[in-house]
N, C-alpha and C positions, 0 to 999 in steps of 0.2 A: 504494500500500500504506500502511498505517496505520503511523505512526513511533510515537506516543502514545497510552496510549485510558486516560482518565481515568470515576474512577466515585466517586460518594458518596452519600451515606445509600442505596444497595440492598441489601437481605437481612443480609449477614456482613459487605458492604465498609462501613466509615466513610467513607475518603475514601485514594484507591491510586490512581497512576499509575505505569501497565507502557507503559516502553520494548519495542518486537515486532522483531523479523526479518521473515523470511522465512516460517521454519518456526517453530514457540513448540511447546512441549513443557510441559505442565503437573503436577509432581508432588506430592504430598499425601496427606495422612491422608483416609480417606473423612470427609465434612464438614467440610472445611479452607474450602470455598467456592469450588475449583475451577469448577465448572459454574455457580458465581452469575456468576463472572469474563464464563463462556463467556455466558451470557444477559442480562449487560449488555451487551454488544454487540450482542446480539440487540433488545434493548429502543431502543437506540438508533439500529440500523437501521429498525423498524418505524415510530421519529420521522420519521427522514428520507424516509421513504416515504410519512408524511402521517397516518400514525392509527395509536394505539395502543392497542389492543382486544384481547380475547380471541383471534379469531380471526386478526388480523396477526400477535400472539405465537404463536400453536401453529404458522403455515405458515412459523416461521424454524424451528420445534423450539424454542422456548420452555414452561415451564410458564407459563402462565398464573396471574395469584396476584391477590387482593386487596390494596387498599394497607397493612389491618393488616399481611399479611406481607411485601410488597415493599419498605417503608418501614425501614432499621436503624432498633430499639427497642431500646439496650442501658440497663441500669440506672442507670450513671452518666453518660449524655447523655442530653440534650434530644432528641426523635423530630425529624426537620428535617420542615419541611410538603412539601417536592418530593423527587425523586428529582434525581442529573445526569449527566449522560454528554457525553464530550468522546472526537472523533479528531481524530488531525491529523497532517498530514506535509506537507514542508516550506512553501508557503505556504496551503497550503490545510486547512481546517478546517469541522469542525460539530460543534454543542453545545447543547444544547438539557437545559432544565429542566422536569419534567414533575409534573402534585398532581394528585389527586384526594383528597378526603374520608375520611378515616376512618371516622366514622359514618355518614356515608351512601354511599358509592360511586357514582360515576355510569359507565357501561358503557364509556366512554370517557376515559384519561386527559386532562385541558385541556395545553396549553403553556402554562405559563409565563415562559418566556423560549425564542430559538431564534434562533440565529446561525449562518451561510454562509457562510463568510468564502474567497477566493480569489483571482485576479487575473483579470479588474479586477472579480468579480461577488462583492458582496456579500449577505446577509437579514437583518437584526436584526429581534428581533424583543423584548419586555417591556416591563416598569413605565413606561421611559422612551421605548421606540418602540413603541407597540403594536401595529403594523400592522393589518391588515385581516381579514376574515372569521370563519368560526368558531372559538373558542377552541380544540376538539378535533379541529382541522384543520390539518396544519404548512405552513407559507409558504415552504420551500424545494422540496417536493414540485413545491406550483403556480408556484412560477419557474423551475423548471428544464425546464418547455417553451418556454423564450424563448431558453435558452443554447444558444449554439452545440454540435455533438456533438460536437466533436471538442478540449470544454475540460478543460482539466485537472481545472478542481472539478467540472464535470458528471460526469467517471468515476471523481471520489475521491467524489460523494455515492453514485451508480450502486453503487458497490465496495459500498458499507454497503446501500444497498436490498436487494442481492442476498443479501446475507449469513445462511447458514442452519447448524444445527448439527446434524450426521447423528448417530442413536445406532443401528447397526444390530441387527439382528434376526436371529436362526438361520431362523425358522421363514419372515420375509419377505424373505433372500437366495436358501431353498431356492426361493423362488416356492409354497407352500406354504398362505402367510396374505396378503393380500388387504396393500398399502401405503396407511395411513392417512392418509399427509403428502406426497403425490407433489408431486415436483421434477422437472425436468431439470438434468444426465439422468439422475439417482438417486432415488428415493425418499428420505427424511430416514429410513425406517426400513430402505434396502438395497435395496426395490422397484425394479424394471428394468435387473435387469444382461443381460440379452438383448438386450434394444433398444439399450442402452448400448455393448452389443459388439457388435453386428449395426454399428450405427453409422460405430463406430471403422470397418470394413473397405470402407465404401462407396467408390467412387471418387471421389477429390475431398477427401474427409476422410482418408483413408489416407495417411501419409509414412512418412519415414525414421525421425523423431522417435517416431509410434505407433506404429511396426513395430518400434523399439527396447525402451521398455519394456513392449509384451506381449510381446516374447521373454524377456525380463526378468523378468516374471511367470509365464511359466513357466515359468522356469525356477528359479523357487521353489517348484514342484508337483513332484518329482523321477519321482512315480509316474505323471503325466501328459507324453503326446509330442504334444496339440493341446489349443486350445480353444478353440471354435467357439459360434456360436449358431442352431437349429435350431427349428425347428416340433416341439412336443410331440407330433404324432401318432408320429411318426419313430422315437419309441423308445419300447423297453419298460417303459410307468408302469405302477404299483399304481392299480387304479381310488380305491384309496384317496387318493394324491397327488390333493391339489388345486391340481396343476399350471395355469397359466396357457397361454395357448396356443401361448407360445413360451420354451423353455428353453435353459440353457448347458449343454452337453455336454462332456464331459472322455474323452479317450482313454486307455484306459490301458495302459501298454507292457508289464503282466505280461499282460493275459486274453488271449484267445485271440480271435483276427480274429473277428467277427459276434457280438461278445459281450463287448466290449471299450469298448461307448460309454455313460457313465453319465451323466446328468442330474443338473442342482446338487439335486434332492431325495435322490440316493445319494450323491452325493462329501462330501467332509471340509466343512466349514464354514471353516477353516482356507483352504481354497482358494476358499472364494467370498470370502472377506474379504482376500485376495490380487487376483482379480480388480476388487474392490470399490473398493480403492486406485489400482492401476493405472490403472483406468478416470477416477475423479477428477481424477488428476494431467494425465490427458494429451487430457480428452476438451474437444471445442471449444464446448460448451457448459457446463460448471462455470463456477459461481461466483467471479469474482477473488478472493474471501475465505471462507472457510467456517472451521469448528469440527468436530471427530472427538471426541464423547465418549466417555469408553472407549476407546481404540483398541488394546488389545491383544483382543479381543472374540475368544475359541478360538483364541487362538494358543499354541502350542507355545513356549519362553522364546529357543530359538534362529533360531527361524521369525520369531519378532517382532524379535529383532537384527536378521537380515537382512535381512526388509522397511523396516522403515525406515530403514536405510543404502540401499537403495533406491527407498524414496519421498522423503526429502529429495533426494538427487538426481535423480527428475523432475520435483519442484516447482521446484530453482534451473534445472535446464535448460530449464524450458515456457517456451514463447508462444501465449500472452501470460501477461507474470508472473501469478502467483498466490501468496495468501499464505493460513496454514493455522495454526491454532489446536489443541493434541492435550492430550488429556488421559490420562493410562495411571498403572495402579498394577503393571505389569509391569516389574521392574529391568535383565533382559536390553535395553528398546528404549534406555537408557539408554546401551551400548556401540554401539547404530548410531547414534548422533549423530555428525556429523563437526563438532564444537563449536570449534574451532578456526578455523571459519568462520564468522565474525559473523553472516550471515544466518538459521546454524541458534543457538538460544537454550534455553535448559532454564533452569527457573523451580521454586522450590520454593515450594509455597501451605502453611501452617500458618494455627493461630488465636494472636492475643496470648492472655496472660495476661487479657484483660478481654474475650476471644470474638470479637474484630475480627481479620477474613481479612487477612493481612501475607503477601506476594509480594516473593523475591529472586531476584534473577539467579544462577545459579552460573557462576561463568568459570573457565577453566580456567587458573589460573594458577600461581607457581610449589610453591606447596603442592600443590597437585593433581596438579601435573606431577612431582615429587619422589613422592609415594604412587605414581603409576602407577610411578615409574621398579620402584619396590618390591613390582609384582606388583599393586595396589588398583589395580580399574576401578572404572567411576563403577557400574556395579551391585553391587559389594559395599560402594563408598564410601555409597551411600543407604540400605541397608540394615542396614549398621553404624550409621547416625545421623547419619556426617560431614556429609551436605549440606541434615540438615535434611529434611521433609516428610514426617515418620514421626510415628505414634501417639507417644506419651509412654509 
């Protein structure tokens, strides 16, 4: 997992290094620079993966930008010629500085510099070592077929290649609209929660651990007593539904037997984004590290407390670890942190006074802990102003 992830000259950051957990919790004024946070990670995985193009940034969930706007250009500084992005946790590391042109742009970012740092496997790479091949090509991508699998910087660079950022969609959790960014085992825009949960129940893939938190999850659907995943012929669609040809089905304990089984294009949204989570946290395919932008996406304010006081708890309880990046403008998810626990971390993103994205830690400490004694949770503490991350 990522202990540091340093960024400077992209978009709103100048130059910010965030300490992460486990869980990271991102709160802010809409264009504080939350999501630049979330897409320089993105950017930096796409390094480590060997090329940094249009289409590597859209399959993490990246915007894709030219360098006039990926480039910080504030008034009172100097434009830097590169971008930089730095991880690292405890001996292991990658870093890498990336240019392209302003005036002319070429399709793919060059490296400029690009470091691998780990025990015993090192890559340097700029001015002073230039290594080999093509500029718009990274050299730890093509070394890391040489590393053993089972090295520790091979699955801290791995951790970063993999890493994508989901924003989902009502219309492409119903199954309804067609997933534009497919992943496994989620689409980046919610696409395949059938397969996803057909999955989970295969023999072999099934335990005690996924038979915990989909009980778990459903039992955050109060109106539903199953949920299953089924062949669309099986149920009653509107020929209208542009159903897919296998849908999640939800039981519901008021209708009446034989009339009773609704498909995610009828159920709440709210409960496919229940499902949605669940399935991330605990499915053997996800990603060691992903991004949730937006994550309170149709939730109800007490529905979003509860989820995630329950999905932090099946991210620190998975295996294999996983570590998770959220972004929410919902103040209720703010009371399911159990922040008390280093692992889980809440972060308020603001702009300076001169438009540079600034990120603080909030701990709970004995200020915070004296207001709670007084009735103030951290959802009326943020909303009040105390912790920072609100409009002006």
């Amino acid at each position: 997992m990522i202990e540091a992830l340093t960024v400077r000259g992209f978009k709103s950051i100048v130059d910010l290094t965030v300490e992460l957990g486990q869980v990271n919790v991102l709160i802010g004024a809409n264009g504080s620079g939350k999501s630049n946070l979330l897409e320089a990670l993105g950017v930096l995985g796409a390094a480590a993966n060997g090329r940094v193009d249009d289409q590597a940034l859209l399959a993490r969930g990246v915007r894709p930008g030219v360098p006039r706007l990926y480039k910080s250009a504030f008034g009172d500084r100097r434009t830097r010629p590169h971008i930089h992005f730095a991880a690292k946790t405890g001996s292991q590391s990658y870093q890498v500085s990336l240019q392209n042109p302003i005036d002319d742009p070429e399709p793919a970012w060059r490296y400029h510099s690009e470091r691998w740092q780990g025990q015993p496997e090192e890559v340097p790479r700029g001015p002073r070592a230039p290594g080999t091949g093509p500029h718009d090509q990274g050299l730890a991508a093509l070394r890391a077929a040489e590393i053993p699998a089972d090295s520790p910087s091979l699955l801290f660079l791995r951790s970063l290649q993999r890493y994508v950022i989901y924003t989902p969609a009502t219309a492409v959790l119903r199954g309804t609209a067609p997933e534009s960014q497919p992943s496994s085992p989620l689409g980046l825009s919610g696409g395949g929660l059938p397969q996803g949960l057909r999955r989970l129940m295969r023999p072999g893939i099934q335990s005690a651990a996924v038979d915990h938190v989909l009980k778990e999850a459903l039992g955050l659907v109060p109106w539903a007593t199953a949920i299953t995943a089924a062949p669309a012929a099986w149920l009653p669609l509107s020929p209208a539904a542009a159903a897919s040809a296998e849908v999640v089905c939800f039981r519901d304990r008021y209708m009446k037997g034989g009339r009773n089984v609704l498909s995610g294009y009828d159920a709440s949204e709210g409960a496919l984004y229940v499902l949605f989570l669940a399935i991330l946290a605990c499915h053997p395919a996800a990603p060691p590290l992903y991004a949730i932008d937006n994550a309170d996406h149709g939730l109800n304010p007490r529905l979003a407390r509860r989820l995630f006081s329950h999905f932090c708890q099946w991210v620190l309880a998975g295996e294999p670890a996983r570590q998770a990046l959220i972004t929410t403008h919902n103040p209720l998810v703010l009371d399911g942190l159990p922040l008390t626990d280093d692992r889980v971390r809440l972060f308020a993103v603001s702009r300076t006074g001169s438009g540079q994205t600034a990120v603080q830690r909030i701990v709970v400490d004995e200020r915070l802990s004296a207001m709670a004694d007084k009735g103030w949770t951290l959802s009326r503490l943020w909303v009040m102003g105390h912790l920072g991350g609100v409009d002006v």
